[in-house]
C-alpha positions in Angstrom: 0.5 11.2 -11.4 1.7 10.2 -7.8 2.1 6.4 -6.8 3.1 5.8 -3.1 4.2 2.2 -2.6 3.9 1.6 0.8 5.5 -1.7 2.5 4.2 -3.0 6.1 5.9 -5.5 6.9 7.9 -4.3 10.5 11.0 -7.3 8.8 14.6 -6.5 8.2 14.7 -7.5 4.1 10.7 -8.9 4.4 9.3 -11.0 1.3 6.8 -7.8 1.1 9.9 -5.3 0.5 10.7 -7.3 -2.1 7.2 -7.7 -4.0 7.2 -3.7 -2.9 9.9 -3.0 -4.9 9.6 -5.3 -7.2 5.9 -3.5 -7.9 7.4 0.0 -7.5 9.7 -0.5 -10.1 6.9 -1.1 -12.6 5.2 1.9 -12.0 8.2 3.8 -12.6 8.6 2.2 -15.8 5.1 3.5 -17.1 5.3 6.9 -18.3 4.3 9.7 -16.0 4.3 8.1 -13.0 6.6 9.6 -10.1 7.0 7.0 -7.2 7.9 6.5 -4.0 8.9 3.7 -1.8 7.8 3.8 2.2 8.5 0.9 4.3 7.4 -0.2 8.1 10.5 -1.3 9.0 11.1 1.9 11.1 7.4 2.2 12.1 6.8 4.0 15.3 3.1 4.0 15.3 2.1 3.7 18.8 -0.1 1.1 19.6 -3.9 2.3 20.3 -4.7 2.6 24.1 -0.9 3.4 24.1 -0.6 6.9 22.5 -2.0 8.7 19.5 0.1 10.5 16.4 0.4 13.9 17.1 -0.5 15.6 13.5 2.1 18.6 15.1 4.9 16.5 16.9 5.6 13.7 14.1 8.6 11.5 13.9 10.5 10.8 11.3 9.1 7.5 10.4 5.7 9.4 10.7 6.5 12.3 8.1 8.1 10.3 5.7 4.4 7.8 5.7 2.3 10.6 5.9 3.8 13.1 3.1 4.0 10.4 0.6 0.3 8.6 1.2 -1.2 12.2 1.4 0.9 13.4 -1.6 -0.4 10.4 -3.7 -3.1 10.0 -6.3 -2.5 6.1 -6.2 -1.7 4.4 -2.9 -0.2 0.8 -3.1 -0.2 -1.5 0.0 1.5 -4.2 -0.1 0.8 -6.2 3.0 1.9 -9.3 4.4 -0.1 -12.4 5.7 0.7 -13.8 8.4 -1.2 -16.4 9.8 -3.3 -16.5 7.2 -4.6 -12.9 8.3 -3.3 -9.1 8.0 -0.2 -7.9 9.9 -1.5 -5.6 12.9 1.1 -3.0 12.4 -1.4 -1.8 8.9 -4.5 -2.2 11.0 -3.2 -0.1 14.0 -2.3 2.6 11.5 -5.5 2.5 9.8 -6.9 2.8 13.3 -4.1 5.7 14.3 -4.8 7.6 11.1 -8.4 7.0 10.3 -9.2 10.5 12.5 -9.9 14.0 11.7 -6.5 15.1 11.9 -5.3 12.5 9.1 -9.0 13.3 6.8 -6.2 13.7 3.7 -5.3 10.7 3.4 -8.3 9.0 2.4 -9.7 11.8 0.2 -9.1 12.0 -3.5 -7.4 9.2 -3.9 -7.0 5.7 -5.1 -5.9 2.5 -2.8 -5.2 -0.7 -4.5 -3.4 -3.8 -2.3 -1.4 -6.2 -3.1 -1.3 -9.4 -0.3 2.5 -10.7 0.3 2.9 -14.6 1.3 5.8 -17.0 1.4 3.5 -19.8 0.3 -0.2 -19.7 -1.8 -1.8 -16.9 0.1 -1.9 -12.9 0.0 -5.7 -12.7 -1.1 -7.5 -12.4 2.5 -5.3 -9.5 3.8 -6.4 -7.8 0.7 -10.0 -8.1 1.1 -9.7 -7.3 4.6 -8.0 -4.1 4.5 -10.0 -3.3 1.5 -13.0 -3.3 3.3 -11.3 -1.5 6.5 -10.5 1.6 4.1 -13.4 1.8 2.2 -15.0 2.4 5.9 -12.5 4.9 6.4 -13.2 6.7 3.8 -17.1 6.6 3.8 -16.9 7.7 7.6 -13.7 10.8 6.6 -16.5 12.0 4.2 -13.7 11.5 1.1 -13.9 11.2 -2.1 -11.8 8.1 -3.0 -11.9 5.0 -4.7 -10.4 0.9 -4.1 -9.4 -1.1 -6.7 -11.3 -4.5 -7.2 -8.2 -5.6 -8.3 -5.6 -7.0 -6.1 -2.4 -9.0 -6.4 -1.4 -11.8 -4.9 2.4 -12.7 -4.6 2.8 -16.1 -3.7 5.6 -18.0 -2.9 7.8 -14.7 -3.6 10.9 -15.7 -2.3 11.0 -18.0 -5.0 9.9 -15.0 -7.5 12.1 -12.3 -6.6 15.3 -12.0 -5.8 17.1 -10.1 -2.3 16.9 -6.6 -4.1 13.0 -7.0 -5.6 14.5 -8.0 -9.3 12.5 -10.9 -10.8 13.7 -14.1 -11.2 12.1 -15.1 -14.1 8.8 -16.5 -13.1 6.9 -15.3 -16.4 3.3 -15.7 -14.5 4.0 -13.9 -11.8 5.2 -11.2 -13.8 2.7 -10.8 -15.8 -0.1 -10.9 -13.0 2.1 -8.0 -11.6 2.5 -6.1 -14.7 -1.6 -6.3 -14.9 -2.0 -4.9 -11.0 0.4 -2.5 -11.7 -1.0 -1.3 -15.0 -5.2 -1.6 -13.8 -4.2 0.3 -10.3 -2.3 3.4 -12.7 -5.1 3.1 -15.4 -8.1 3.4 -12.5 -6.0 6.3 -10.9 -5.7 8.2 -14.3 -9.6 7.8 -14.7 -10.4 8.8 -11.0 -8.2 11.9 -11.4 -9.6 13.1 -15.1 -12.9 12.7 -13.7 -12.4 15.1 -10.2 -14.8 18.3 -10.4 -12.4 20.9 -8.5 
């Protein structure tokens, strides 16, 4: 089993690194599991209308997004709100990598999100992108699957500390252990049910 946690926030030291690697750590503590961690930080995604990822010319940032996501049996997105709504740099990707060229991505997998906010928010980008990638996939032609369940870590700055590490907040925890767990659990099932 492959997990790929993938951070978009474009922030130096973001709220949604944290919860990232906060969330990445406990799917390397379930056995089995190899993750990795992918972060926006260095995203170079050019901006639709401006350019388009060239599938034979990729940049660094590009190669190290795409081999992990396509590599993946479980993708986790952990996305930021700002404004109430989903950060752009995730949509424009979507939008970047929602083509032909990209079809991998969105086949035989399974995408779960977790929503990122420094007060009580982090459902809506959830639901938004959730519906966004089930689109994706249904127009790709895949064969993939999103989790109904979704995290939401609120207030995190007050949850986790500057390197992910919890700070003791025993709810939050334990809704994150149950994301973490479900999203593994669903990906198991998906994968032991494939017809190759």
């Amino acid at each position: 089993m492959k997990v790929a946690v993938i951070s978009t926030s474009p922030r130096k030291e973001s709220n949604t690194l944290k919860a990232a690697k906060f969330l990445a750590d406990l799917a390397g503590n379930h056995a089995g599991p190899e993750v990795t961690l992918t972060h926006f930080e260095d995203a170079d995604i050019p901006w639709v209308g401006r350019g388009e990822v060239n599938p034979g010319n990729l940049s660094a940032f590009q190669e190290s997004l795409i081999s992990a996501w396509k590599a993946a049996d479980l993708v986790l997105f952990i996305v930021p709100e700002y404004n109430w709504i989903t950060g752009g740099e995730l949509i424009n990707a979507f939008h970047q990598l929602g083509s032909r060229h990209f079809r991998a991505l969105f086949d035989n997998k399974v995408f779960a999100f977790a929503g990122v906010s420094d007060g009580k928010g982090g459902r809506r980008p959830c639901i938004e992108m959730t519906t966004l990638v089930n689109k994706l996939i249904s127009v790709l032609g895949g064969h993939s699957f999103v989790s109904p369940k979704i995290f939401e870590s609120q207030r995190t700055q007050d949850a986790l500390d500057e390197d992910g590490q919890s700070k003791g907040d025993v709810s939050y925890e334990k809704a994150a252990v149950n994301f973490v767990a479900y999203s593994i659990k669903a990906a198991e099932r998906w994968k032991a049910g494939q017809i190759s």
